[in-house]
C-alpha positions in Angstrom: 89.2 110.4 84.0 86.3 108.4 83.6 84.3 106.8 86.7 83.7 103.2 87.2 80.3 102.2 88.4 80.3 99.0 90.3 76.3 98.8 90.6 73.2 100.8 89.6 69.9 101.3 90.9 67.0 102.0 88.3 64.3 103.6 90.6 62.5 105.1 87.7 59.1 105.1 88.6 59.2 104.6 92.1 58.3 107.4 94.4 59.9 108.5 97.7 61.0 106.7 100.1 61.9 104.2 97.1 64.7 105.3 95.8 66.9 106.0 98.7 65.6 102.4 99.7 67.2 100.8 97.1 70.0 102.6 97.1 70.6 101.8 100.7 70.3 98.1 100.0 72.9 98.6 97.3 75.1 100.4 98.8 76.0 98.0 101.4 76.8 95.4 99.1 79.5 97.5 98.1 82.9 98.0 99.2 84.4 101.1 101.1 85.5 102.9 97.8 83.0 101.3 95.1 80.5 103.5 93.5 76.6 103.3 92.4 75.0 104.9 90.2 71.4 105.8 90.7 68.8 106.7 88.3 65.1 108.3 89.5 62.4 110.1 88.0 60.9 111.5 91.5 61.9 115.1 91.6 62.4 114.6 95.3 65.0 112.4 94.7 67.3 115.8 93.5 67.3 116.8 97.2 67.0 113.7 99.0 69.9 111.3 97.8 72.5 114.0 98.0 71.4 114.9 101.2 71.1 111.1 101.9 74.7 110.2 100.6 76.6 112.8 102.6 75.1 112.5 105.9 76.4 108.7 105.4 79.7 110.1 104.3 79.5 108.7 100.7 80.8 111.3 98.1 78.5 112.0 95.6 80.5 112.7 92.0 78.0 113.7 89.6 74.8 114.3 89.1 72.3 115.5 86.5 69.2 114.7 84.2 69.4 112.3 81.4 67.0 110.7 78.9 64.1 111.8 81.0 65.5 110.8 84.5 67.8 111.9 87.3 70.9 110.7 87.8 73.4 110.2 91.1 77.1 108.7 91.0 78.2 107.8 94.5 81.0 106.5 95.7 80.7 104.8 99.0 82.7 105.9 101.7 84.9 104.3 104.5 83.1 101.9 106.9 82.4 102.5 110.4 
């Protein structure tokens, strides 16, 4: 089954905090449900945005390094 990304994030370049920045601000434009996809080339980004994601309660469904930069796929989980 293939995943549907509703938004990405292109943090490529940026550094830490950065990425989880942006992310956040995407995130909440999403619905409970959607997903974002995140790309980063800060090797802190492998621990942090997991770690990030699921202390929110998003769901992270894949991850890996592509083309020279990390990528995340979260889905965004139910609202408070």
């Amino acid at each position: 089954m293939e995943i549907v990304v509703d938004r990405l994030v292109d943090a490529r370049g940026f550094h830490c905090p950065m990425p989880i920045v942006m992310a956040n601000r995407e995130m909440q434009q999403l619905a409970a449900g959607g997903v974002l996809r995140i790309l980063a080339t800060d090797k802190g980004a492998c621990v942090d945005i997991p770690v990030w994601a699921e202390d929110i309660g998003h769901e992270v469904l894949d991850s890996g390094e592509q083309d020279g930069a990390f990528y995340f796929v979260i889905r965004k989980g139910e609202e408070d």
